[in-house]
C-alpha positions as CSV (number, residue, x, y, z in Angstrom):
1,X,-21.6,11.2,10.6
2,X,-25.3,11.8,10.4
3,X,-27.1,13.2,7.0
4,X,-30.3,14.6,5.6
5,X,-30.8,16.1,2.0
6,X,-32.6,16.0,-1.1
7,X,-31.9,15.9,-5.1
8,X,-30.4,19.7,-4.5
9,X,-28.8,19.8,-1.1
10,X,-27.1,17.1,1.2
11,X,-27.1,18.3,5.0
12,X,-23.6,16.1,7.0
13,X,-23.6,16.5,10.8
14,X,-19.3,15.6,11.3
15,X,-19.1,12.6,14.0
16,X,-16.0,12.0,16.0
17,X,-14.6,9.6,13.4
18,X,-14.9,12.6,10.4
19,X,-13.2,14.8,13.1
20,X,-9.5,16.9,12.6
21,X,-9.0,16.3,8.9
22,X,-9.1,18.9,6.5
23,X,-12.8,20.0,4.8
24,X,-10.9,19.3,1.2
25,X,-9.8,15.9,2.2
26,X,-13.3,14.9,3.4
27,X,-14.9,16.3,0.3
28,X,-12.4,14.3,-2.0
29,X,-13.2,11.0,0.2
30,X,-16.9,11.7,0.7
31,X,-17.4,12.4,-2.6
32,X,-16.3,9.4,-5.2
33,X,-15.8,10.1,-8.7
34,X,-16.5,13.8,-8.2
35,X,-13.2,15.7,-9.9
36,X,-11.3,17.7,-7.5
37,X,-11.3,20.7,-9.2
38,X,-15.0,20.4,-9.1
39,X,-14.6,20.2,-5.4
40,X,-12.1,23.3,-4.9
41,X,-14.3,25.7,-7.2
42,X,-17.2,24.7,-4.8
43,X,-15.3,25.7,-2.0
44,X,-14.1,28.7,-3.7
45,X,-17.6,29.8,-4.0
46,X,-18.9,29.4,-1.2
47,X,-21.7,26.8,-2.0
48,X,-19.9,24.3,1.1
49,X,-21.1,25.8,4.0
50,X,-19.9,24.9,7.5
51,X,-22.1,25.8,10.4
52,X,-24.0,28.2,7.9
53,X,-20.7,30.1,7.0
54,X,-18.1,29.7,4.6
55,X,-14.8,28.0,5.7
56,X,-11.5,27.7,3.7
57,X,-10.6,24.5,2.2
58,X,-7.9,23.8,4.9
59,X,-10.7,24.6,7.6
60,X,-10.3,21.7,10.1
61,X,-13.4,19.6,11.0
62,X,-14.7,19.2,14.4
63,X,-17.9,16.8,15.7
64,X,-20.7,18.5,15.5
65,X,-19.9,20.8,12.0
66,X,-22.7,21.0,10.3
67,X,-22.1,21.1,6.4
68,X,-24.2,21.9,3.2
69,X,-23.2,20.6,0.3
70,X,-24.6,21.2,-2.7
71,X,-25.7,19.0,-5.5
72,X,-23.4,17.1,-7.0
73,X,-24.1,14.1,-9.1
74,X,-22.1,11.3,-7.7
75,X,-19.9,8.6,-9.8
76,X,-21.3,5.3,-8.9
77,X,-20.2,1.8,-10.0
78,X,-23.1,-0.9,-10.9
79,X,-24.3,-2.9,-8.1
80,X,-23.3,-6.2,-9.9
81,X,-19.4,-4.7,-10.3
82,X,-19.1,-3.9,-6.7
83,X,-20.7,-7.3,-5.8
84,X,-18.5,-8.9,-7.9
85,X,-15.6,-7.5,-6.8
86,X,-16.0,-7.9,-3.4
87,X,-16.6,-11.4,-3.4
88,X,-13.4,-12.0,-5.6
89,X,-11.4,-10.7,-2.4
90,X,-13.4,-11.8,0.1
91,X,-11.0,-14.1,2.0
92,X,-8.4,-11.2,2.7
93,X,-6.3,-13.0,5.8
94,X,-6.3,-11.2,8.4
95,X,-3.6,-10.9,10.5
96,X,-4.3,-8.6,13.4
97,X,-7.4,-7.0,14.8
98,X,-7.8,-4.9,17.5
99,X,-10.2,-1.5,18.0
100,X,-8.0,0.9,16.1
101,X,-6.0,-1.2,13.1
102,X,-6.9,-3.7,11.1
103,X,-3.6,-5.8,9.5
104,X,-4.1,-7.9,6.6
105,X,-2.2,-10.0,3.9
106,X,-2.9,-8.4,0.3
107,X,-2.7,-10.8,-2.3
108,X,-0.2,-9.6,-5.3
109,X,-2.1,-8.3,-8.4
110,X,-4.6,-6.5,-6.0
111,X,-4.8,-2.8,-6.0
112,X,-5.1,-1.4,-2.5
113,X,-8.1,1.2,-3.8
114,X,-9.5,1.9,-7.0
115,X,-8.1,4.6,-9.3
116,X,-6.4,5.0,-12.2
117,X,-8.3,2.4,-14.5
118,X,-8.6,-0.1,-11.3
119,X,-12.6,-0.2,-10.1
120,X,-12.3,-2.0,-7.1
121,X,-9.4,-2.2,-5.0
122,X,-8.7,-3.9,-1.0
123,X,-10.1,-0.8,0.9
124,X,-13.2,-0.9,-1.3
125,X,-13.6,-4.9,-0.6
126,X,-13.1,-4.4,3.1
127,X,-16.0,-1.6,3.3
128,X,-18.2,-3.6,1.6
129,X,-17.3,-6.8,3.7
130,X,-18.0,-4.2,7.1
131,X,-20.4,-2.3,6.3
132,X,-21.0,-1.5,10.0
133,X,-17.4,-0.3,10.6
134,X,-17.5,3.3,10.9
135,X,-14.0,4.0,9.7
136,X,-11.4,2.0,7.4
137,X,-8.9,3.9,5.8
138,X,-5.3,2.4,4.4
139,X,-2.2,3.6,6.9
140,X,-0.1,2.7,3.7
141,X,0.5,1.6,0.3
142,X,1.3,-1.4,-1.4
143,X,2.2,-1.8,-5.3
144,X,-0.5,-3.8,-6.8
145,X,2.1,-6.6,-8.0
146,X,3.6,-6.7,-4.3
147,X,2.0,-9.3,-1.7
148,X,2.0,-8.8,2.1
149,X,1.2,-7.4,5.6
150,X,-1.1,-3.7,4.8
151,X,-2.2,-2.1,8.0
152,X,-5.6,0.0,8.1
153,X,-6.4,1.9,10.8
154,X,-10.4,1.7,12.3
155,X,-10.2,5.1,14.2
156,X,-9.2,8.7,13.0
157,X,-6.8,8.7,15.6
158,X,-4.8,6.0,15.1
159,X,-4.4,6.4,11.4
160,X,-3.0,10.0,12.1
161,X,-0.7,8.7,14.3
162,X,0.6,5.9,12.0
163,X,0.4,8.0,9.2
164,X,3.2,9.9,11.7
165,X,4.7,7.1,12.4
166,X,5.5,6.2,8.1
167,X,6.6,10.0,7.9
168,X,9.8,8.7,10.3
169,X,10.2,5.4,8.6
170,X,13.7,4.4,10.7
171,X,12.3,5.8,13.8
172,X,9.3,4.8,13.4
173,X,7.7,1.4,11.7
174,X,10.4,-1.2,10.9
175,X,9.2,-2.3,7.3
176,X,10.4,-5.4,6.1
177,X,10.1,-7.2,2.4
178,X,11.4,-10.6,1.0
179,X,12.8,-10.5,-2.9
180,X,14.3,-12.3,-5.4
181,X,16.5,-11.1,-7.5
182,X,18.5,-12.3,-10.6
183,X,22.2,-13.1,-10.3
184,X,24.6,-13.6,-7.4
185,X,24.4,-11.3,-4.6
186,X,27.7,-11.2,-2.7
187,X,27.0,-9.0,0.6
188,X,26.0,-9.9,3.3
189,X,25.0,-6.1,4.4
190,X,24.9,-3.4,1.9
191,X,23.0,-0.2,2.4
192,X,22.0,1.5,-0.8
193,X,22.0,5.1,-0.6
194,X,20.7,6.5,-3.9
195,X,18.2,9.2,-4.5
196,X,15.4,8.5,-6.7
197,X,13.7,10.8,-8.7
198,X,9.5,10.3,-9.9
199,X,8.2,11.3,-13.6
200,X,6.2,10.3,-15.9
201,X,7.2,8.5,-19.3
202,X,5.9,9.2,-22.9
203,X,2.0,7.8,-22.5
204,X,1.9,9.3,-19.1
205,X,3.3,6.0,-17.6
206,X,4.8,7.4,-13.8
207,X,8.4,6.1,-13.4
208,X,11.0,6.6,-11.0
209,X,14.8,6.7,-11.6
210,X,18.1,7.5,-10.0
211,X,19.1,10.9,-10.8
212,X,21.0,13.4,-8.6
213,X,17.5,15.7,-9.3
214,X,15.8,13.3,-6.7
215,X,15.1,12.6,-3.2
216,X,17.0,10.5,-1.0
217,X,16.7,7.0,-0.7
218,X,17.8,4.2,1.7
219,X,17.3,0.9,1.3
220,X,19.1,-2.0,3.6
221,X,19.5,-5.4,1.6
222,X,20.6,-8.6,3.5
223,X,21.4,-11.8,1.9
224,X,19.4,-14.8,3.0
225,X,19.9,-17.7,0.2
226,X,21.9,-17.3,-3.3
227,X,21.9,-20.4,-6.1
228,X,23.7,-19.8,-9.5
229,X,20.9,-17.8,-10.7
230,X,18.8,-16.0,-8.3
231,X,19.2,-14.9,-4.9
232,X,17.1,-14.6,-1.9
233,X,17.1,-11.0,-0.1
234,X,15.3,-9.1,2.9
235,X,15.3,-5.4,2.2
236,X,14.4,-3.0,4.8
237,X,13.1,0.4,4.2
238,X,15.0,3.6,5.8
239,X,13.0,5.9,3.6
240,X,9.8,5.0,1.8
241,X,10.0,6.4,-1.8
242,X,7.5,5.2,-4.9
243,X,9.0,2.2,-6.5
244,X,11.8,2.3,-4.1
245,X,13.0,-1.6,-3.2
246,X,12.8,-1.8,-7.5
247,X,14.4,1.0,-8.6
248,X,17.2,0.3,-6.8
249,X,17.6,-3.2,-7.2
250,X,16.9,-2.6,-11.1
251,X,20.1,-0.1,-10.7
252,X,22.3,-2.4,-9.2
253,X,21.7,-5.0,-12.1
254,X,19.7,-6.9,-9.9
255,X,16.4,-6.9,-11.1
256,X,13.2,-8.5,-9.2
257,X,12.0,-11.8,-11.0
258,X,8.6,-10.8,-12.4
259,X,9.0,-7.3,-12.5
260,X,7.3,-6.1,-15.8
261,X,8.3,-3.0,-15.3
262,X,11.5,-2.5,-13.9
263,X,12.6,-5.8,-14.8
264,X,14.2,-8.4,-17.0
265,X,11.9,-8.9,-19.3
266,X,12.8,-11.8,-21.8
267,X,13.9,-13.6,-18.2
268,X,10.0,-12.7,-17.3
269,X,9.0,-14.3,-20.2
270,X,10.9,-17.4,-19.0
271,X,9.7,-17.5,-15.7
272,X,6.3,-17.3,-16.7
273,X,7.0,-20.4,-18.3
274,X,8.5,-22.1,-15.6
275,X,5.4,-21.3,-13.0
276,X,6.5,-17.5,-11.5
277,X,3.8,-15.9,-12.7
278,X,4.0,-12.7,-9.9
279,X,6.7,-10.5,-9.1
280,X,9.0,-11.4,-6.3
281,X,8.4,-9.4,-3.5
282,X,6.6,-9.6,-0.4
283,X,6.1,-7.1,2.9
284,X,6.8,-10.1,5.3
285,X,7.6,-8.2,8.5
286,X,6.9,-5.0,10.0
287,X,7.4,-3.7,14.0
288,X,6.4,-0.7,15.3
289,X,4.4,0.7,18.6
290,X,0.9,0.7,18.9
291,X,-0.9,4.0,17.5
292,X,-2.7,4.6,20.6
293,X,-1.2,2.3,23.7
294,X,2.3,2.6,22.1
295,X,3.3,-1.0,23.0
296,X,5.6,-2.7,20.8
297,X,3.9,-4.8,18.0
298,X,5.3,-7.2,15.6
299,X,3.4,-8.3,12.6
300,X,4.7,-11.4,9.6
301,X,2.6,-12.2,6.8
302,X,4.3,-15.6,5.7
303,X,6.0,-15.9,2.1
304,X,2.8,-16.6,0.2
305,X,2.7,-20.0,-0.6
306,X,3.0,-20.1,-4.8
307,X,6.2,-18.1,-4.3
308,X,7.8,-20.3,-1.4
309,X,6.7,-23.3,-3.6
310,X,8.8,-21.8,-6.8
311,X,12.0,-21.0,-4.5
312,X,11.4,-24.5,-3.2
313,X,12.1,-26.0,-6.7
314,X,14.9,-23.9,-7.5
315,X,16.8,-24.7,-4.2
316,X,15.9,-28.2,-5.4
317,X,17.2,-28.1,-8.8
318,X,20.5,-25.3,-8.2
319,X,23.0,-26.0,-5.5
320,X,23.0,-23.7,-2.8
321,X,26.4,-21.4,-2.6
322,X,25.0,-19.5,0.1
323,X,22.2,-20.0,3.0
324,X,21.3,-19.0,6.2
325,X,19.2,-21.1,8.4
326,X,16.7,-18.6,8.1
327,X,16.1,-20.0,4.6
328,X,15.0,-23.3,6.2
329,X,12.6,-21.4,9.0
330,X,11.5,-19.7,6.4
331,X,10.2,-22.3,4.0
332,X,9.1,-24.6,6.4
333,X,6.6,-22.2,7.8
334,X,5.5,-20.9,3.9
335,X,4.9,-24.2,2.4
């Protein structure tokens, strides 16, 4: 994308990169810290131009479109902030690299963008740490408190075809996450089958719940290590619902260790103590077929290593009463 303008009107020439998403959704991107419904009554007027005429707000972009924007008085964030910031995330491991993803391991306690009362978040750190890649944009989410693998795709065309690829979730990328839970798992196997259903609290706090008035849910849980306490779980995702792996662990009386808000709390409080300062889950694994060569890829972000360390001192301290030798493959690689 090429531009021109002054303090009243910015002229964009769309590149190939820009190219096939909707005119809204490049406004809302293009244009940080600008309202949305300050964007939709420009479009509504007419003062967005493309190719000198006026376009809907679904009007898909091509190379070569030619917008006009008019002025709009961009949000920005002080230099020292975004410097700041960047640097504080500056070792993001990367797992994979090729010419249309990017797959790194986010650190927990890391939002993966800014928003919502977070300034600086993983996408905004990579930019800033390439600022000659044309394109970064997240393929998925990630809970701030949740570690782990977080692909981002480096060309239009792959991130529309792993956004596709999300939308099938079973038949398409095979998510999954390490957890630890409180109490005594007993299944091997269990699918969880229970539809959850997003709201926000009193405060305007968003929370999800099981409630009939929701949308399916399927969550696979497999047991890898229980001690009298805790136990050690793999969940895989069939569907990929906000809060999803929590809500239903939180149902089933298992709670995540750490999770402040789904969680145990006074346990928290207690673990906090003991040196689990994060929640206790992690996107470990995920499979899935190349978004533009379709060959199969398989990608692990190892148990990060303050967590491996804390289930390391509890299998030390608690007898085992259940583990695979996964458990040992596991740990041995983490620590």
């Amino acid at each position: 994308m090429s531009s021109t303008g002054n303090k009243s009107v910015t002229h964009l020439v769309i590149g190939e990169e820009e190219a096939g998403q909707r005119l809204d959704n490049f406004l809302i991107r293009h244009c940080k810290g600008v309202p949305k419904s300050h964007l939709y009554r420009i479009l509504r007027s007419g003062e967005v131009r493309v190719n000198s005429g006026r376009v809907d707000a679904t009007y898909r972009l091509r190379p070569g479109d030619a917008l006009r924007l008019p002025p709009i008085r961009l949000a920005e964030r002080p230099e020292s902030e975004v410097v700041d910031a960047a640097k504080a995330r500056a070792e993001l491991p990367v797992l994979y690299e090729d010419d249309a993803l990017l797959a790194i391991d986010k650190p927990e306690g890391i939002a993966v963008h800014g928003g919502s009362g977070v300034s600086f978040g993983v996408i905004e750190a990579l930019r800033r740490q390439r600022p000659q890649a044309k394109f970064l944009e997240l393929a998925h989410r990630l809970d701030r408190e949740t570690s782990g693998l977080l692909l981002v795709g480096k060309k239009r065309l792959a991130l529309t075809a792993l956004h596709d690829m999300f939308r099938e979730h079973g038949a398409g990328a095979d998510k999954r996450y390490l957890v630890v839970v409180r109490g005594r798992w007993m299944n091997a196997t269990q699918h969880v089958r229970l539809p959850l259903y997003k709201h926000l609290a009193e405060g305007g706090e968003r929370r999800v719940t099981v409630s009939s008035e929701g949308k399916p849910a399927h969550t696979v849980f497999r047991l890898l290590a229980r001690w009298q306490g805790c136990s050690l779980l793999e969940a895989q995702l069939r569907t990929g619902r906000t809060h999803q792996i929590r809500v239903h662990l939180a149902h089933l009386g298992f709670p995540i260790l750490g999770d402040e808000k789904y969680g145990d709390f006074e346990l928290n409080r207690q673990l906090r103590r003991n040196g689990l300062k994060r929640m206790g889950l992690h996107a470990w694994r995920m499979a899935f077929r190349h978004p533009l060569t379709g060959a199969p890829m398989e990608i692990e972000a190892p148990l990060p290593p303050a967590l491996a360390a804390w289930i390391v001192a509890v299998d030390a301290r608690e007898p085992r009463e259940f583990a695979g030798e996964f458990l040992e493959q596991l740990l041995s690689s983490s620590v």
